[in-house]
Biopython code that builds the backbone (N, CA, C, O; Angstrom):
import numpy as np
from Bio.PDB.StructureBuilder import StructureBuilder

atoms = [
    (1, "UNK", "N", (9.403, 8.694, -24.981)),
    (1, "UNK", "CA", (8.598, 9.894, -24.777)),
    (1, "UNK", "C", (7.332, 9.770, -25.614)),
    (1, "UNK", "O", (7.284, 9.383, -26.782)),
    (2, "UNK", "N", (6.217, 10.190, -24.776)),
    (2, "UNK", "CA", (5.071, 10.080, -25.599)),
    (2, "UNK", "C", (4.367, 10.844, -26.904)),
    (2, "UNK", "O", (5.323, 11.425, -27.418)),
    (3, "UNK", "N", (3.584, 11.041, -27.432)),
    (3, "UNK", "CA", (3.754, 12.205, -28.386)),
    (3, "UNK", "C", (3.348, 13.397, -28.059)),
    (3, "UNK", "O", (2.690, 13.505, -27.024)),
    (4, "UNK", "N", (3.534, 14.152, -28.573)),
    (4, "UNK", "CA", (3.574, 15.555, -28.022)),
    (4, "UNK", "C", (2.190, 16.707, -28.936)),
    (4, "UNK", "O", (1.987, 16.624, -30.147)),
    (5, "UNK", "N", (1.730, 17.292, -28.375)),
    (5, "UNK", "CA", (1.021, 18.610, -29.455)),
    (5, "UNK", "C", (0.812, 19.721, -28.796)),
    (5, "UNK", "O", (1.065, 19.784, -27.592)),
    (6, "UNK", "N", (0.341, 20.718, -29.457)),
    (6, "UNK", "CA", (0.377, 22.001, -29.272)),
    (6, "UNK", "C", (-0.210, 22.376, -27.658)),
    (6, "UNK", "O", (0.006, 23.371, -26.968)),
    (7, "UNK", "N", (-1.020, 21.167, -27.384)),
    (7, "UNK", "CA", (-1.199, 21.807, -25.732)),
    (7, "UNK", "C", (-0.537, 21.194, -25.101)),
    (7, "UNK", "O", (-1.230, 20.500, -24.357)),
    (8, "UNK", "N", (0.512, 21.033, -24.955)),
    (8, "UNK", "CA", (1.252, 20.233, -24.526)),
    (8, "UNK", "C", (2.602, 21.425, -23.776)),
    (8, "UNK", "O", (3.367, 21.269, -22.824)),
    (9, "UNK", "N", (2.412, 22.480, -24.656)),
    (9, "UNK", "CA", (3.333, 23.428, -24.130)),
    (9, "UNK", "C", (2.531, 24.995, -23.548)),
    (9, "UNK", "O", (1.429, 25.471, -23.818)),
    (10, "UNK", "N", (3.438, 25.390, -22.825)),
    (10, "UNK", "CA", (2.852, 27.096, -22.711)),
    (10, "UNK", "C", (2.534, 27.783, -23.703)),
    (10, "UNK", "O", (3.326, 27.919, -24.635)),
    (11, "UNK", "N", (1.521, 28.257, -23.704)),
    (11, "UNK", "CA", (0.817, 29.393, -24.407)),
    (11, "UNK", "C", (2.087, 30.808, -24.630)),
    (11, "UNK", "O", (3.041, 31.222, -23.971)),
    (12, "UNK", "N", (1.592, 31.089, -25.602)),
    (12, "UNK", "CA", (3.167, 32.445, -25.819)),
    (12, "UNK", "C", (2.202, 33.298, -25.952)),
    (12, "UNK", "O", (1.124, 33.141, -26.525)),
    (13, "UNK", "N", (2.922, 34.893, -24.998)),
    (13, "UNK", "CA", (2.302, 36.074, -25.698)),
    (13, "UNK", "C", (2.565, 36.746, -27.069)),
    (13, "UNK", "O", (3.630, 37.290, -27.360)),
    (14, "UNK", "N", (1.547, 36.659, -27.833)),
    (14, "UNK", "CA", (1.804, 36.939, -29.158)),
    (14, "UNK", "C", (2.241, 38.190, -29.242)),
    (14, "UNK", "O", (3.073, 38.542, -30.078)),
    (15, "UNK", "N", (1.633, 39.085, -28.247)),
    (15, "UNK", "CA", (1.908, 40.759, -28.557)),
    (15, "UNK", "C", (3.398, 40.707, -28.046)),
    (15, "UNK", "O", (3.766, 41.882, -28.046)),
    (16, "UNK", "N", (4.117, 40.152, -27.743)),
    (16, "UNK", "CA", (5.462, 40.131, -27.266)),
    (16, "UNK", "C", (6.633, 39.266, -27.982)),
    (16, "UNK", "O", (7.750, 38.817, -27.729)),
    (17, "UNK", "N", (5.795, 39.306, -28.911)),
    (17, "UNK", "CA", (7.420, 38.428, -30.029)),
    (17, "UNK", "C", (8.122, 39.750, -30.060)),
    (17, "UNK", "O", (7.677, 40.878, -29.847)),
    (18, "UNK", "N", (9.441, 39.304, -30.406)),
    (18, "UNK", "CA", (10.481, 40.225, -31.139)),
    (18, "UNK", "C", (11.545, 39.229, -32.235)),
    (18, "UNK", "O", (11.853, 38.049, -32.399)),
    (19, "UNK", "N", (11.757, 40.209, -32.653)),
    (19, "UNK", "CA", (12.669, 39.819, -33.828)),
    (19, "UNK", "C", (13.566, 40.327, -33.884)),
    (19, "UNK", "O", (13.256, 41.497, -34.107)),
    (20, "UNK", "N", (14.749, 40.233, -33.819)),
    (20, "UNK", "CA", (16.017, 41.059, -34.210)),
    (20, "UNK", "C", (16.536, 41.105, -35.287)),
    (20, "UNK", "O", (17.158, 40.139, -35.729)),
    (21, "UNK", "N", (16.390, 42.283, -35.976)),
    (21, "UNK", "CA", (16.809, 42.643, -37.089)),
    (21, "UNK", "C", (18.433, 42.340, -37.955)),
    (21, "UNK", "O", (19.360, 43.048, -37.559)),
    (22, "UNK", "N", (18.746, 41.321, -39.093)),
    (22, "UNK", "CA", (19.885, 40.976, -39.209)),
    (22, "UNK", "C", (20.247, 39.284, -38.760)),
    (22, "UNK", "O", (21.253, 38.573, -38.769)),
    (23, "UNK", "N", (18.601, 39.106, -38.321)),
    (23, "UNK", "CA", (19.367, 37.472, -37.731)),
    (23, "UNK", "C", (18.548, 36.667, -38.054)),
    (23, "UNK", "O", (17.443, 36.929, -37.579)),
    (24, "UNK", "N", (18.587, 35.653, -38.750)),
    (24, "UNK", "CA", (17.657, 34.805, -39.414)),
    (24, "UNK", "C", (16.718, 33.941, -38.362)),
    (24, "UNK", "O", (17.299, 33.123, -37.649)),
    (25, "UNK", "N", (15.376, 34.085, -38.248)),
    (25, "UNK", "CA", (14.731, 33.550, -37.058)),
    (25, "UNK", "C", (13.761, 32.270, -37.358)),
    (25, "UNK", "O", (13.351, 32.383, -38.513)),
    (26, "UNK", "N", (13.362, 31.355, -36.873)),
    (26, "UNK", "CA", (12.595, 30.183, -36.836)),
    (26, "UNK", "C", (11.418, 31.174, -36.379)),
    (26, "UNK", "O", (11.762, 32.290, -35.990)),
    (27, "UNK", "N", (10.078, 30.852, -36.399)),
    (27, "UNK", "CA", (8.991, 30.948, -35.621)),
    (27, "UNK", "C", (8.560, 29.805, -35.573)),
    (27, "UNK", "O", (9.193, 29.024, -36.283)),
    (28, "UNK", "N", (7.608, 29.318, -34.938)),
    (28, "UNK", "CA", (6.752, 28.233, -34.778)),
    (28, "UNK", "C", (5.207, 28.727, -34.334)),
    (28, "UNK", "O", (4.735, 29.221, -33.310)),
    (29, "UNK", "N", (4.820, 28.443, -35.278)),
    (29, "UNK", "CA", (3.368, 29.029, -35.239)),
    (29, "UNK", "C", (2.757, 27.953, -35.039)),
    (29, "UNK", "O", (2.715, 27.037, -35.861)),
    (30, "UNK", "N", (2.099, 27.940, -33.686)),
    (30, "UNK", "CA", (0.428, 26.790, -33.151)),
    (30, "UNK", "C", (-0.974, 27.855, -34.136)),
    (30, "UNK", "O", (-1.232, 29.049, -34.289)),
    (31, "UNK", "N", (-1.437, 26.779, -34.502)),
    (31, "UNK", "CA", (-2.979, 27.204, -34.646)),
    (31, "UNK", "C", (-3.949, 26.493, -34.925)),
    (31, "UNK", "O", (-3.938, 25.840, -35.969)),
    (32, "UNK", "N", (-5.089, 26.452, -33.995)),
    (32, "UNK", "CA", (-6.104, 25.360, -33.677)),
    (32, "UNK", "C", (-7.215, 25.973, -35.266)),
    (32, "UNK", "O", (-7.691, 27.049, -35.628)),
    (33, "UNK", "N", (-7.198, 24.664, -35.750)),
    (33, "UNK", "CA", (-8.220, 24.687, -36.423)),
    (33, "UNK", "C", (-9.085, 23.975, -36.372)),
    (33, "UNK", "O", (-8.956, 22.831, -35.936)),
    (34, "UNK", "N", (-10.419, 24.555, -36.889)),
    (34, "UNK", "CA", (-11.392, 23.734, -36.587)),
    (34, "UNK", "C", (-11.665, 22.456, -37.939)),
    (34, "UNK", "O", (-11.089, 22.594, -39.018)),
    (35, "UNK", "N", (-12.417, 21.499, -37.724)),
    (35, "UNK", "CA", (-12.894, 20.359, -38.403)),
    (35, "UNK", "C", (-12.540, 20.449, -40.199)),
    (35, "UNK", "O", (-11.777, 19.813, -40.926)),
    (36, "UNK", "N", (-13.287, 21.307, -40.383)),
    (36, "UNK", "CA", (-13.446, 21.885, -41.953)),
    (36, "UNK", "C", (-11.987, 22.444, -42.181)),
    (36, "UNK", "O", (-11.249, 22.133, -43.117)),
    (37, "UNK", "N", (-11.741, 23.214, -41.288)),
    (37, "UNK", "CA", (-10.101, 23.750, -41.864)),
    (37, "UNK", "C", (-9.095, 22.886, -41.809)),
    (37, "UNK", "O", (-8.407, 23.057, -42.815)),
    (38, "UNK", "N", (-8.697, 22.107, -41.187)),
    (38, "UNK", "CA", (-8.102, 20.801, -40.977)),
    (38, "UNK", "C", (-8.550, 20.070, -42.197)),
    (38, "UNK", "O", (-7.650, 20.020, -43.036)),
    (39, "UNK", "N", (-9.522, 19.558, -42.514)),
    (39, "UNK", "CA", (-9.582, 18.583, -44.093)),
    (39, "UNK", "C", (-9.453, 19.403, -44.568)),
    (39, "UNK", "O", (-8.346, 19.219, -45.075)),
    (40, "UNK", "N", (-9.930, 20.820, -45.011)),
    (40, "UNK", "CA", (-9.105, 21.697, -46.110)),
    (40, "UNK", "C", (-7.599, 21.058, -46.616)),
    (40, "UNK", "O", (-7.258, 20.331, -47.549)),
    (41, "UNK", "N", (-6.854, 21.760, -45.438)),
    (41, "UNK", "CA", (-5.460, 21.625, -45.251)),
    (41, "UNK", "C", (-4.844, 20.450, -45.800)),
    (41, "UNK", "O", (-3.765, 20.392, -46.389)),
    (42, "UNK", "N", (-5.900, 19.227, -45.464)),
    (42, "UNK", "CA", (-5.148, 17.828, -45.552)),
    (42, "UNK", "C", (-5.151, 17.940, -47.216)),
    (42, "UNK", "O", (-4.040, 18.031, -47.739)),
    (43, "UNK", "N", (-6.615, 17.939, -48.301)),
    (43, "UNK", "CA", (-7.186, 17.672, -48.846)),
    (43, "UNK", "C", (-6.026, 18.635, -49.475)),
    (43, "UNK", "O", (-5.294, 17.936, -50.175)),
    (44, "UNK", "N", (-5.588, 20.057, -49.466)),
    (44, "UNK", "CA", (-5.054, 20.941, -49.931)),
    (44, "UNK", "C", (-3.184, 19.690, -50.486)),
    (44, "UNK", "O", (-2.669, 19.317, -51.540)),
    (45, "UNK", "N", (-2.813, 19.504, -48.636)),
    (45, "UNK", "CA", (-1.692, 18.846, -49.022)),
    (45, "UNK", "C", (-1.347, 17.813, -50.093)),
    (45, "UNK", "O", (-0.392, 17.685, -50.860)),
    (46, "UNK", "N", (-2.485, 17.110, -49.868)),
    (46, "UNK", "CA", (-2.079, 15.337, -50.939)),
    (46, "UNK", "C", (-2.680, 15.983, -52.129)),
    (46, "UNK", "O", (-2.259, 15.392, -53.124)),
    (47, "UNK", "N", (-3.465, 16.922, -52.443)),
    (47, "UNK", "CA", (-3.413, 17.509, -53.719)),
    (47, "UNK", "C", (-1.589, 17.630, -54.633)),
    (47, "UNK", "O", (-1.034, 17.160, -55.626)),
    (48, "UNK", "N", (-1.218, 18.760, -53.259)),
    (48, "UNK", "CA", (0.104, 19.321, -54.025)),
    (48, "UNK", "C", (1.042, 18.267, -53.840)),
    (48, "UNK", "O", (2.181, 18.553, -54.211)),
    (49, "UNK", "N", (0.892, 17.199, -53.398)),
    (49, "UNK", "CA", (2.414, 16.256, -53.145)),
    (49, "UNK", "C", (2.717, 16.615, -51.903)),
    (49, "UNK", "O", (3.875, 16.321, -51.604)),
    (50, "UNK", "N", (1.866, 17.346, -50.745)),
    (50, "UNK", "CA", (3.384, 17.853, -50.103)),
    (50, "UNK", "C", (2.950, 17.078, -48.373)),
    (50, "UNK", "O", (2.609, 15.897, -48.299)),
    (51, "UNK", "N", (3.044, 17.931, -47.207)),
    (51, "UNK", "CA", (2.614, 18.053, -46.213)),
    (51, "UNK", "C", (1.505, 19.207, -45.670)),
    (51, "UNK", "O", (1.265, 20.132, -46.445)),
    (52, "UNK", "N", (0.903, 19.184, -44.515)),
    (52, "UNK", "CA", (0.245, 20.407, -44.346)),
    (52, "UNK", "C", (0.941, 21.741, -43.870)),
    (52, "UNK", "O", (0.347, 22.799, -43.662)),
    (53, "UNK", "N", (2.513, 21.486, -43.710)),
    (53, "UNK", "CA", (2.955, 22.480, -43.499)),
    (53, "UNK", "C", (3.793, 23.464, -44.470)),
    (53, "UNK", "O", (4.130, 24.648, -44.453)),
    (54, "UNK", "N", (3.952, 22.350, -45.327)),
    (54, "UNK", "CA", (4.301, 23.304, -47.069)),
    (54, "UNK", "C", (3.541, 23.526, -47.305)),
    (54, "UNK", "O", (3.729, 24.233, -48.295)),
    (55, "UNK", "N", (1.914, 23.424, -47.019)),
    (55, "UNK", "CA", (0.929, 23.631, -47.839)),
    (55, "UNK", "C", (1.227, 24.854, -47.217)),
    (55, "UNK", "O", (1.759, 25.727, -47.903)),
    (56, "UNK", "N", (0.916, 25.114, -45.766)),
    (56, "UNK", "CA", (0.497, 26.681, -45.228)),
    (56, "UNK", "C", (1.745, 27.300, -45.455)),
    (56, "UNK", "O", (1.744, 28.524, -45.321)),
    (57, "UNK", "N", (2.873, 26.727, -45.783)),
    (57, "UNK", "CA", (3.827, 28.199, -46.240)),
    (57, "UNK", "C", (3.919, 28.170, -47.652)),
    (57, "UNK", "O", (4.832, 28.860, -48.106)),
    (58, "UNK", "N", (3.155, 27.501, -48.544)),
    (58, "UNK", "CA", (2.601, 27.707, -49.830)),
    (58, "UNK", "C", (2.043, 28.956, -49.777)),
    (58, "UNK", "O", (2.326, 29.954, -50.439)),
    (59, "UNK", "N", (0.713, 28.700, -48.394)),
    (59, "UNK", "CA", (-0.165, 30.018, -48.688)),
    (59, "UNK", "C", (0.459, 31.094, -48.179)),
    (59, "UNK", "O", (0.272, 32.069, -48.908)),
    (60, "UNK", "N", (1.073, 31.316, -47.305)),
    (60, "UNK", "CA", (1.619, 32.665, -47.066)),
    (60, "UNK", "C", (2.727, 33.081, -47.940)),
    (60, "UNK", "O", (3.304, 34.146, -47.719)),
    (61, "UNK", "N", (3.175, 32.061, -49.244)),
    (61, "UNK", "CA", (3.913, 32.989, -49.946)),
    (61, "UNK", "C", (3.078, 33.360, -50.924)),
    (61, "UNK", "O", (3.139, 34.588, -50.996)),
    (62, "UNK", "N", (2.214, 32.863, -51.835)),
    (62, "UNK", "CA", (1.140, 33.446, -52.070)),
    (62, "UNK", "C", (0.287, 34.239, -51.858)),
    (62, "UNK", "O", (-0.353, 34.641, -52.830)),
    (63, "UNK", "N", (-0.029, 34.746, -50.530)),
    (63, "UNK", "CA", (-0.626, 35.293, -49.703)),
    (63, "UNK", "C", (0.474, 36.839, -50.392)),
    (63, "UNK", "O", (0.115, 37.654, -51.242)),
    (64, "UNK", "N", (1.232, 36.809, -49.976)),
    (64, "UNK", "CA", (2.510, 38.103, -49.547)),
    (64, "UNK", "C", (2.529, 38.140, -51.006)),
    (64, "UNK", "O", (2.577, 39.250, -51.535)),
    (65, "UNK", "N", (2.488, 36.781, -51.957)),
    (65, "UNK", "CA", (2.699, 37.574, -53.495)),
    (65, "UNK", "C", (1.245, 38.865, -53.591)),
    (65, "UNK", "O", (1.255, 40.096, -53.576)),
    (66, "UNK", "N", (0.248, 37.963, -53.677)),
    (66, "UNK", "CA", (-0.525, 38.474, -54.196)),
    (66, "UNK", "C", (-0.884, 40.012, -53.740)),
    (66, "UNK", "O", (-1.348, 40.864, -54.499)),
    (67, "UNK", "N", (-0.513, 40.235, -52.058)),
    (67, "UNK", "CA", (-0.795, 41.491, -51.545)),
    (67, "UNK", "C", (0.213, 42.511, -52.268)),
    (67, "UNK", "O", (-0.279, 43.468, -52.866)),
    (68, "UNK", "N", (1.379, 42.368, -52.241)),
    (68, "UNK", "CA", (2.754, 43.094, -53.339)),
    (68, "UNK", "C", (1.852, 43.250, -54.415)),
    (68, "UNK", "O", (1.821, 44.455, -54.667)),
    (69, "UNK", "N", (0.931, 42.485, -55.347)),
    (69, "UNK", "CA", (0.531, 42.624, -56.395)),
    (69, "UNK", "C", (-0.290, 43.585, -56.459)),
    (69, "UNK", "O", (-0.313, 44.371, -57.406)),
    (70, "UNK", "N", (-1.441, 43.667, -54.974)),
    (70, "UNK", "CA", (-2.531, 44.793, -54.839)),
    (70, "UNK", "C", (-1.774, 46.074, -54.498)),
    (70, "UNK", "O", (-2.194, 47.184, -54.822)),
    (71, "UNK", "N", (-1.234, 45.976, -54.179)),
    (71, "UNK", "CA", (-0.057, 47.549, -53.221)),
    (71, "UNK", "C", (0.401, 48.045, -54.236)),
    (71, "UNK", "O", (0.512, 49.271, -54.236)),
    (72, "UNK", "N", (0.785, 47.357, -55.333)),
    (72, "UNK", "CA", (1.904, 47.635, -56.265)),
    (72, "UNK", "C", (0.731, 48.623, -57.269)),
    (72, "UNK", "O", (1.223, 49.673, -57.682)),
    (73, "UNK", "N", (-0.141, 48.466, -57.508)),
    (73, "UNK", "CA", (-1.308, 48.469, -58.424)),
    (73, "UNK", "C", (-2.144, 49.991, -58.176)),
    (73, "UNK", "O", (-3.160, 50.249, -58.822)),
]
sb = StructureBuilder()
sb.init_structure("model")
sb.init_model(0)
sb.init_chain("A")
sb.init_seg("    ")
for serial, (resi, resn, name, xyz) in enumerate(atoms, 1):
    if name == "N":
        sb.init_residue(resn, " ", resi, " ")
    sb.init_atom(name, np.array(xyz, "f"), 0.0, 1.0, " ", f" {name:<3s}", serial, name[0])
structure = sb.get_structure()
């Protein structure tokens, strides 16, 4: 099988996720970035040791800390 990427599959309606409450869920999030955000990302990863996809759930736990931090405040 050849390799595969994000256009490679159907487009999902975003306004139509659900989640069921009580059940531990996967998402899989596509998102096209452009030139600059892409070397970000890379440049971000081999910084931390990691991949670009620990990097981006680096940032969204960071992300969610820091907002708890403004809310809280």
């Amino acid at each position: 099988m050849g390799d595969m990427n994000a256009a490679d599959f159907d487009p999902i309606d975003e306004q139509n996720l659900e989640v069921q409450e009580g059940h531990p869920v996967k998402l899989v999030v596509s998102v096209e970035l452009d030139g600059e955000e892409s070397q970000l990302v890379a440049e971000l990863a081999q910084a931390e040791g990691t991949d670009p996809a620990g990097t981006l759930r680096a940032a969204l736990r960071y992300y969610a800390a820091a907002r708890a931090q403004r809310v809280s405040h």
